[in-house]
C-alpha positions in Angstrom: 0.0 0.0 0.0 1.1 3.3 -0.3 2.3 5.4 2.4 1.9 9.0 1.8 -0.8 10.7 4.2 -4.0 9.0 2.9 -6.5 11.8 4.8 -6.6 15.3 6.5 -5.8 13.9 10.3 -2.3 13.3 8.7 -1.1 16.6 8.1 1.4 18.3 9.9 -0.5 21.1 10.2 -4.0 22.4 10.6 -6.2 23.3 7.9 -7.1 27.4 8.1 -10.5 28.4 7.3 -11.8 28.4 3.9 -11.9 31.8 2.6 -9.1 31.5 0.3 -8.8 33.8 -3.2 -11.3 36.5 -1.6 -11.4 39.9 -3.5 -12.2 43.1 -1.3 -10.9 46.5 -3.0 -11.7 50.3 -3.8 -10.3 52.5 -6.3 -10.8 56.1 -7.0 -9.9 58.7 -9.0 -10.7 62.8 -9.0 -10.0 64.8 -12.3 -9.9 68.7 -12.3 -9.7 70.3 -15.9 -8.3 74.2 -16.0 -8.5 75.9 -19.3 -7.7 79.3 -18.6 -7.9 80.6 -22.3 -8.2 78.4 -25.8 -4.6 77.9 -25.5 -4.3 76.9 -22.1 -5.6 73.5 -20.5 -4.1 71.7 -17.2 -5.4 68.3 -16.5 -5.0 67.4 -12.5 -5.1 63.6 -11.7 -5.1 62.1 -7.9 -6.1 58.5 -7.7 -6.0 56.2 -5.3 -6.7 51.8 -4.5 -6.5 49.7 -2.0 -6.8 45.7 -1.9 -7.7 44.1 1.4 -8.3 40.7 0.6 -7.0 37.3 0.6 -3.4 36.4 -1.6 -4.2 33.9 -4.5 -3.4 30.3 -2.8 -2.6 27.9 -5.7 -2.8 23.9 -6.9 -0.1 21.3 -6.5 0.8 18.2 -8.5 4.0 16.0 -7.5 6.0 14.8 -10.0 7.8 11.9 -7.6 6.8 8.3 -8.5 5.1 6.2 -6.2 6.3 3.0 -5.4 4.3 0.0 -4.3 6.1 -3.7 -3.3 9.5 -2.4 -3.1 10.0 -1.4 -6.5 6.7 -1.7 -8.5 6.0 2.3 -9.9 2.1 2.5 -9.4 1.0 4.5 -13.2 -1.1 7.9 -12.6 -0.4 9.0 -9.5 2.6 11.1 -8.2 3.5 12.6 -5.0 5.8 15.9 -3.6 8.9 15.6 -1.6 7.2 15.4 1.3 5.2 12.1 0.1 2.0 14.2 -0.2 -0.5 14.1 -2.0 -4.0 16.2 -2.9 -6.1 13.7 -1.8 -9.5 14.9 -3.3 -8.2 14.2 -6.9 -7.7 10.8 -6.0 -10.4 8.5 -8.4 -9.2 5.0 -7.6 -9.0 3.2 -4.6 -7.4 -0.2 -3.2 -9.2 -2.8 -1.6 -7.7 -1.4 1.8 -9.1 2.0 1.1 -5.7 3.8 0.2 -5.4 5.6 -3.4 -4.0 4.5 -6.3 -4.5 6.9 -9.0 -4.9 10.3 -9.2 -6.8 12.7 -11.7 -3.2 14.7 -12.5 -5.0 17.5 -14.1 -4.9 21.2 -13.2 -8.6 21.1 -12.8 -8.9 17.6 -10.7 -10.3 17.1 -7.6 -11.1 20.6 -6.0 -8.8 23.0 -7.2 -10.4 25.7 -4.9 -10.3 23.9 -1.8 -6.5 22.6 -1.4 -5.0 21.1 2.0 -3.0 25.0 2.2 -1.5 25.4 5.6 -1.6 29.3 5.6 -4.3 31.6 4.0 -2.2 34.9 3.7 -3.8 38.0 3.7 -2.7 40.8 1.4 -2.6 44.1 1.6 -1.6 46.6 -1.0 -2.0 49.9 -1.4 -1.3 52.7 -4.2 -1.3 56.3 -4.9 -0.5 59.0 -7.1 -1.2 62.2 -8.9 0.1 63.7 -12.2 -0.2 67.0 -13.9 -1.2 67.4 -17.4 -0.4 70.6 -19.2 -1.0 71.6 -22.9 -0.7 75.0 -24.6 -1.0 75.8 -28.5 0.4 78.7 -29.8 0.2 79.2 -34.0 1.8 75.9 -35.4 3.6 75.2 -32.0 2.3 72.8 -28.8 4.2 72.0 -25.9 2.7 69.0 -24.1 3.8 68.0 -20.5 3.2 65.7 -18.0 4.7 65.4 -14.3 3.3 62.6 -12.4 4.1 60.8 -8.8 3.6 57.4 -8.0 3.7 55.5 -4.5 2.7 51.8 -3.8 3.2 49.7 -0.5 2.4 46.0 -0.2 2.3 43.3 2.8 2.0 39.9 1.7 1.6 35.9 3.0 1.4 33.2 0.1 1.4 30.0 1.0 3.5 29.3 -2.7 3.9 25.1 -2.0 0.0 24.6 -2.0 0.6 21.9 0.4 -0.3 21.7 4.7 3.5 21.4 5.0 5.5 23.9 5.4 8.0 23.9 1.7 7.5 28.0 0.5 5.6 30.0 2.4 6.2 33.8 1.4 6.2 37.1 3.7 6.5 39.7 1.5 7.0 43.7 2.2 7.9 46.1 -0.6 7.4 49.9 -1.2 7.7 51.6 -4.5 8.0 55.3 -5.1 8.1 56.2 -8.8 8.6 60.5 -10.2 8.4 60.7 -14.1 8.6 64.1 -15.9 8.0 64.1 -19.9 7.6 67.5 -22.0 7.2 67.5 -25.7 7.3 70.5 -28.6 5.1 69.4 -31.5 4.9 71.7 -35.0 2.8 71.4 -37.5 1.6 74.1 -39.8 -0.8 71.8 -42.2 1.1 72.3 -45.1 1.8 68.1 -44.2 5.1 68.1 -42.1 4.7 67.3 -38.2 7.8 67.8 -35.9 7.9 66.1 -32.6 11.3 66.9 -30.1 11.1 65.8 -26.8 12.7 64.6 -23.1 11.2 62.2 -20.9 13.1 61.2 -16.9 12.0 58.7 -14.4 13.4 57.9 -11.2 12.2 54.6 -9.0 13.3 53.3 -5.9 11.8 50.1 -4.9 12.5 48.6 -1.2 12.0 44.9 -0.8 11.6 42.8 2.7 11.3 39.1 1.7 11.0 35.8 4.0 10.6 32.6 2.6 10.2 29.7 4.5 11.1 26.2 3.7 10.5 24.8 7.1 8.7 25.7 10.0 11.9 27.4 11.6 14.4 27.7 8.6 14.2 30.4 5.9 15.7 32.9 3.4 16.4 36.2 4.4 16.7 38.7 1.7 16.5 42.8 2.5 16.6 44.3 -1.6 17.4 48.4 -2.8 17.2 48.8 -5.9 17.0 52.1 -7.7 16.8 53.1 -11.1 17.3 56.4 -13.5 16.0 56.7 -16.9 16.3 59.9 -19.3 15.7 59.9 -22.8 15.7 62.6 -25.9 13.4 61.6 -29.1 12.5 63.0 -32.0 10.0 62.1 -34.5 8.6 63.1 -37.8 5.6 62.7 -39.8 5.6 64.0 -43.7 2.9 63.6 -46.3 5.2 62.7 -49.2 2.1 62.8 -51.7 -1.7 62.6 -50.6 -1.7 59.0 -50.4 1.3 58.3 -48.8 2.9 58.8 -45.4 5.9 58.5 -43.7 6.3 58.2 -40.4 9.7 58.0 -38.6 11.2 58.2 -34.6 14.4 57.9 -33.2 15.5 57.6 -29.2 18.4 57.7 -27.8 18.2 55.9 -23.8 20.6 56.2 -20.7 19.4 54.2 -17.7 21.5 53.6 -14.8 20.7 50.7 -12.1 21.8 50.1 -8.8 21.2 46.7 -6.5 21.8 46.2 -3.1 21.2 42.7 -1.2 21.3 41.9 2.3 20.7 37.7 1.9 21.1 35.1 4.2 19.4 31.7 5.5 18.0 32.1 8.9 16.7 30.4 11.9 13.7 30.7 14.1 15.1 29.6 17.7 12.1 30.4 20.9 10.7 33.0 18.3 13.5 34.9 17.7 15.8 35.0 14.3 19.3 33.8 14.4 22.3 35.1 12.7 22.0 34.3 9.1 24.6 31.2 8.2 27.1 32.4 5.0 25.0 36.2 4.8 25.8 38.3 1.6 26.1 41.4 3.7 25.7 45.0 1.3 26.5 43.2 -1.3 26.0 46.3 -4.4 26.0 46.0 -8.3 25.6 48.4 -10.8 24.5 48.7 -14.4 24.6 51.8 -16.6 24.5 52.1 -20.6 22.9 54.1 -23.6 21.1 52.6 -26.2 19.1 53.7 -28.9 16.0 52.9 -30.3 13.5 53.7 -33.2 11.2 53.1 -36.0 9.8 53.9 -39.4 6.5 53.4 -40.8 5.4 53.5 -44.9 1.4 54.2 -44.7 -0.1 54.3 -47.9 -3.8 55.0 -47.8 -5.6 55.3 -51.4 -9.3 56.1 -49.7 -10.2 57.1 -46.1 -11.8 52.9 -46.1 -8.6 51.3 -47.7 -5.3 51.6 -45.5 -2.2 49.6 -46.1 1.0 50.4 -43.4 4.6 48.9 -43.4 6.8 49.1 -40.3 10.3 48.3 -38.4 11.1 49.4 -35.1 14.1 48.5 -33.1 13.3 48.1 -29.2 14.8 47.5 -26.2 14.6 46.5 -22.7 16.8 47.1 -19.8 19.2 45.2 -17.7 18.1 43.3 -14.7 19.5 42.1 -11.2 18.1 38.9 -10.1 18.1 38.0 -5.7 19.4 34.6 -6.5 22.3 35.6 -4.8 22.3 33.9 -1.2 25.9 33.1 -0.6 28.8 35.7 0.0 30.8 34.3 -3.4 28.0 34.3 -5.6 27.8 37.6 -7.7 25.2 39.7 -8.4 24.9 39.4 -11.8 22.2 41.7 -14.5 21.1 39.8 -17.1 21.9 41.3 -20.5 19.8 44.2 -22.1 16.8 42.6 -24.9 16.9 43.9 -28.2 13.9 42.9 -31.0 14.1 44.2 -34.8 9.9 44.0 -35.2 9.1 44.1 -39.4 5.0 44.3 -39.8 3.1 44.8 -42.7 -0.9 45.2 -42.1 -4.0 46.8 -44.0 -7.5 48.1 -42.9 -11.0 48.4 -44.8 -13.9 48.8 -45.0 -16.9 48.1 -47.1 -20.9 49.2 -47.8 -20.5 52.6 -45.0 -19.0 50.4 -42.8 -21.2 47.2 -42.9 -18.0 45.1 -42.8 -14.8 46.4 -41.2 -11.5 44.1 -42.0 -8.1 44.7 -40.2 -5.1 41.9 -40.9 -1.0 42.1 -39.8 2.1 39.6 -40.7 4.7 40.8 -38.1 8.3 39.3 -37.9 10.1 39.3 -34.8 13.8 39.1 -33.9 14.9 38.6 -30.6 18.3 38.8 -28.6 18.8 38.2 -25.0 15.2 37.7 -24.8 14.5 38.2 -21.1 12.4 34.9 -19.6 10.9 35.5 -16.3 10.6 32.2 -14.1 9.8 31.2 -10.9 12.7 28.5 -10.1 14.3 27.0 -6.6 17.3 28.3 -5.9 19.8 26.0 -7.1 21.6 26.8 -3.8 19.2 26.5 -1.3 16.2 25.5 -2.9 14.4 28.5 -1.8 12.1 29.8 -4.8 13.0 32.7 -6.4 12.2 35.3 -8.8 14.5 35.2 -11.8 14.9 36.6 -15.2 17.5 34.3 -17.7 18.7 35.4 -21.1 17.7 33.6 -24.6 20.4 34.1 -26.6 18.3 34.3 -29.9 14.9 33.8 -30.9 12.0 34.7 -32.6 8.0 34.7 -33.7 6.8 35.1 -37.0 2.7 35.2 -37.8 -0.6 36.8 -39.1 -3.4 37.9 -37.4 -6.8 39.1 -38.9 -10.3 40.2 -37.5 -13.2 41.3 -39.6 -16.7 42.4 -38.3 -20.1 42.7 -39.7 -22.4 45.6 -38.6 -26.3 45.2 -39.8 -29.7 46.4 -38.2 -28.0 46.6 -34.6 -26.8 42.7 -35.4 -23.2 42.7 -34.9 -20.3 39.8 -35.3 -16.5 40.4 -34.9 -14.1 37.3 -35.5 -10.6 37.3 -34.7 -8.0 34.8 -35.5 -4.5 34.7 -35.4 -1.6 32.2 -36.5 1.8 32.2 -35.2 5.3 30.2 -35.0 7.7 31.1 -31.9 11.3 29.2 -31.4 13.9 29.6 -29.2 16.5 29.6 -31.6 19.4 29.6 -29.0 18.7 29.4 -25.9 21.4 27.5 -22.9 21.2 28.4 -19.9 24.3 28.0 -17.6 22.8 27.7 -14.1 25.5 28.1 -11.1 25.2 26.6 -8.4 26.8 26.9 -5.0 27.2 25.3 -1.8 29.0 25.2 1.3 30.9 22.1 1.7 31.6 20.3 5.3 34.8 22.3 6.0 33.3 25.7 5.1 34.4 26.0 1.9 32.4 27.3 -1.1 31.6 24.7 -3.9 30.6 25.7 -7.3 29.5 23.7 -9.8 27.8 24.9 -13.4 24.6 23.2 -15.1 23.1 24.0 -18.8 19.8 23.7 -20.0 19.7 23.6 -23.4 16.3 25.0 -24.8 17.3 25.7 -28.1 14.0 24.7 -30.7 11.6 25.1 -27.7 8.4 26.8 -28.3 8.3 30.4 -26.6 6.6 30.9 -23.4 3.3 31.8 -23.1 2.7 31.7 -27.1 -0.1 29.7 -28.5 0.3 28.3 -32.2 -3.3 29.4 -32.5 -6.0 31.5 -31.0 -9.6 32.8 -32.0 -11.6 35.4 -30.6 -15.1 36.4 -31.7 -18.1 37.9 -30.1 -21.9 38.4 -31.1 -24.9 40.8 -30.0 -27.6 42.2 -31.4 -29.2 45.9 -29.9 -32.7 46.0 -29.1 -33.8 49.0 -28.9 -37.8 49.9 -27.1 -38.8 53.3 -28.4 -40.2 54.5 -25.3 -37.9 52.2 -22.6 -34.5 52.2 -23.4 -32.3 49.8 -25.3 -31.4 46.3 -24.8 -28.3 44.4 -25.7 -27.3 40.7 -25.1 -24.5 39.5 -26.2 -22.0 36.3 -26.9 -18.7 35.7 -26.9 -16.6 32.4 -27.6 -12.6 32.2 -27.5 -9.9 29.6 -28.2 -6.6 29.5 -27.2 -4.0 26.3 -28.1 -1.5 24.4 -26.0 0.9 27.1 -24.2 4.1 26.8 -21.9 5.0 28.7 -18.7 8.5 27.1 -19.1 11.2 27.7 -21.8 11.7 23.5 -21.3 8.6 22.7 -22.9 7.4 20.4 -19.7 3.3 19.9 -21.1 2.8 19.4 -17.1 4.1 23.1 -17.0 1.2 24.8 -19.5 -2.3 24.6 -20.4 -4.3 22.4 -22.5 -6.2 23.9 -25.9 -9.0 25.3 -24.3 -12.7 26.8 -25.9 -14.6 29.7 -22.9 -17.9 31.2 -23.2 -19.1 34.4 -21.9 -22.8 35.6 -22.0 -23.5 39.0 -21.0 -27.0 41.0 -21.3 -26.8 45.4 -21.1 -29.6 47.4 -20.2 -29.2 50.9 -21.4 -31.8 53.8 -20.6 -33.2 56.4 -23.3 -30.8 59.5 -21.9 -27.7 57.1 -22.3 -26.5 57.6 -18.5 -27.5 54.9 -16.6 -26.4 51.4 -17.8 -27.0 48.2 -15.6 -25.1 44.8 -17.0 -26.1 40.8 -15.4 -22.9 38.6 -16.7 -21.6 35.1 -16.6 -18.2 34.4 -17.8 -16.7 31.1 -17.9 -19.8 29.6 -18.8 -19.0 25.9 -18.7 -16.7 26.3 -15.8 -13.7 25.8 -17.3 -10.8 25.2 -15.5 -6.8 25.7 -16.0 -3.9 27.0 -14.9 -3.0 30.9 -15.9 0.8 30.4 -15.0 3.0 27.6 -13.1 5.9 27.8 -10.8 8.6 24.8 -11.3 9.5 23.4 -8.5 10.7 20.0 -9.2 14.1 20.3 -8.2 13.7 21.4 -4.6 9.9 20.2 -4.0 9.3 17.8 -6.4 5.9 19.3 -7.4 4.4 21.6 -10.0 2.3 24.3 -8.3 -0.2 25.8 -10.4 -2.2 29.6 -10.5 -5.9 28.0 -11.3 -8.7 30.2 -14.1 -11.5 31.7 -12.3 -14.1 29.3 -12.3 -17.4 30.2 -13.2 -18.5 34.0 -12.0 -21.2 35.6 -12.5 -22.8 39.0 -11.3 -24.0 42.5 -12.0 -22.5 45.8 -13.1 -23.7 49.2 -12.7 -22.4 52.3 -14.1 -24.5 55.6 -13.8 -22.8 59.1 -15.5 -23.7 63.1 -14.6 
């Protein structure tokens, strides 16, 4: 028989109550519009939210075989390291009661109602306020915007989805964000536009993190980092003949990075935290660099309903500092800036005033250093981690199309697109260290080669497409129900192309029906989305090397309710 814990009187720790995934938050925002002349306006924005409720709590599947007889590997059912299992997706028994096969789907069993050991709560709250300010003189504008932004968050996730105690997550971080951007814009109609402009940011983020992989032994990580962006771009916009456009930027980026890490692995001894073993005291890094970045666009546009456009723009994205960092000889290393050379072509029509509206792209992209975000253990300490890994080269290449039919208050819009992604070259040198017996520090290097691997997170195929027909009652107000159907094929949260790590092809079904009254101000909405319950996972963390389990982030199941929106 097997021997992992067959029932909830066999976990090592109490079940909490059940109000896992509850919502509870506000938001606000107050706008105050100035226009002291025709030439003059200031926009003033303060805004505010506030979430109070519960952090998600997740699904786990082991990947460790069960073994039955000494040696005999029982087919369909898996457990964690710690030999456990989810016992309500069990769907075969033995004659002595104990389970022999499990339903290994995301959506087995009860995916809302795991054996979670902690129910964190979270609390986050944000801020801010920005300043808009236009003014028009002749063929000049100057637009500006100055804006502040300031976001603190408290967090417990229980991340192993299990009643033991493998990654359970305190979180603390506070953000404070100041970005300035002014513009001078001419354009005198004679079909030359101008743009020149600046933009700066400054962010400081301020990190607290403890993870625990036992009930009195965890990471320790304190995290500064702060960063400073400025930019100068210019871009142009010339009517070479009546039909045809060209469009053109250029921007040239500095950026500058610091990182500061406080890291160690902790004890809990009569409640209170130990020295941490091998800390990484104030250890800093820093990244700095210019780059530039741009695009130009061909439109050619025969009539105001037939549009064709050509484009290629060369982006970028930033370096980044992982916290993988634990020991005192492992460096803090940024992973390498991303660069992508995008080449689109794409038209727009439209035919009979509109009756039928068609819109249709190929694109071509080109990555380097494709940044990866993944959730792994800590090759160290097993502690999971946050971390961003470099793709060497890769790339997507596909077409996209939606048309939509407009007749008697009937509408239909389809969408479909079609696409091939490929890591290209992709290895991935993992380094691992450890302390040996006598103190020393051991490292060792591991590659991943991921190189032909589908690109995470990018289905081959998806399809969109919605129906609904307004209704409208002379003297009552008008009614509109409507349909809408969506497919999405196999995905992968991992570059390694595990099928455990994704989601299945998958068809959801949303019905909604809108009440709208005569003056157009009050509008009251009854909804049901995922109408045949659906259920999958949204994103996966891999933990197979330090857990031995897949933890999953399961769909919203079936919701339905009302929404309200009244204007003055």
């Amino acid at each position: 028989e097997p021997t992992f814990p067959q029932n909830g009187g066999n976990d090592p720790l109490p079940r909490p109550d059940a109000g896992v995934n509850n919502r509870e938050n506000w938001a606000m925002r107050n706008l105050w519009l100035f226009t002291p002349n025709e030439d003059w306006s200031v926009l003033f924005n303060v805004h505010g939210t506030q979430n109070l409720g519960r952090a998600p709590s997740f699904q786990l599947r082991g990947t460790s075989p069960v073994f039955v007889g000494g040696n005999r590997q029982l087919d369909g059912i898996a457990t964690d390291a710690n030999n456990y299992l989810d016992i309500d997706t069990c769907v075969e028994r033995s004659r002595a009661g104990a389970c022999v096969r499990a339903d290994l789907d995301p959506g087995g069993g009860s995916p809302f109602s795991g054996d979670y050991s902690r129910v964190g709560d979270e609390r986050l709250t944000a801020i801010g306020s920005s300043i808009t300010a236009d003014w028009t003189s002749g063929p000049w504008r100057v637009e500006s915007v100055f804006a502040w932004e300031y976001n603190d968050r408290e967090a417990v996730i229980d991340i192993d989805a299990s009643p033991y105690v493998a990654a359970e997550s305190f979180f603390e971080d506070t953000a404070t964000e100041y970005f300035a951007d002014t513009r001078l814009i001419w354009n005198d109609d004679s079909g030359l536009e101008l743009l020149l402009g600046a933009t700066a940011l400054y962010d400081r983020l301020g990190a607290s993190n403890r993870v625990f992989v036992a009930s009195n032994n965890f990471l320790s990580q304190e995290i500064t980092q702060k960063t400073w962006h400025a930019a100068l771009f210019g871009h142009l916009e010339w009517e070479i003949t009546e039909n045809v456009i060209l469009q053109g930027g250029v921007r040239v980026n500095y950026e500058r990075k610091s990182f500061e890490l406080t890291s160690g692995v902790r004890r809990l001894e009569n409640n209170q935290e130990t020295p941490a073993t091998t800390p990484k005291q104030n250890d800093r890094a820093l990244a700095e660099e210019f780059r530039p970045s741009g695009e130009i666009v061909l439109r050619y546009e025969p009539t105001s309903d037939m549009k064709y456009y050509w484009r290629f723009s060369r982006g970028y994205k930033g370096r980044h500092f992982n916290g993988t960092a634990v020991f005192p000889g492992t460096p803090i290393d940024p992973v390498q800036p991303e660069f992508v050379n995008s080449f689109e072509i794409g038209w727009s029509m439209n035919f009979f005033e509109g009756a039928i509206a068609w819109n249709g792209a190929g694109f071509f992209y080109d990555y380097e250093n494709q940044q990866v975000f993944q959730l792994q253990d800590s090759p160290d300490t097993a502690f999971p981690v946050n971390t961003l890994i470099n793709a060497e080269d890769s790339r997507l290449i596909g077409g996209e199309t939606d048309i939509t039919f407009r007749w008697e208050g009937l509408e239909i819009a389809q969408s479909i697109g079609i696409q091939y992604s490929e890591f290209s070259d992709f290895r991935n040198v993992q380094r691992e260290d450890r302390i040996s017996p006598g103190g020393d520090l051991v490292t060792t290097f591991r590659v991943d080669d991921f190189s032909g691997n589908q690109l995470v997170n990018s289905p081959e195929l998806s399809y969109v497409s919605y129906a609904q027909y307004r209704w409208e009652w002379p003297a009552f107000g008008t009614f509109i129900p409507r349909f809408d159907w969506r497919y999405k094929s196999r995905v992968f949260y991992t570059p390694e192309n595990d099928s455990r790590i994704g989601a299945d092809p998958r068809w959801i079904f949303d019905v909604r029906l809108t009440y709208r009254n005569l003056e157009g101000n009050v509008e009251i909405s009854g909804w049901i989305r995922n109408l045949t319950d659906e259920l999958y996972p949204v994103t996966a963390f891999d933990r197979k090397d330090g857990n031995g389990a897949i933890v999953w982030v399961i769909s919203d199941p079936r919701t339905y309710g009302v929404t309200a929106s009244f204007r003055f």
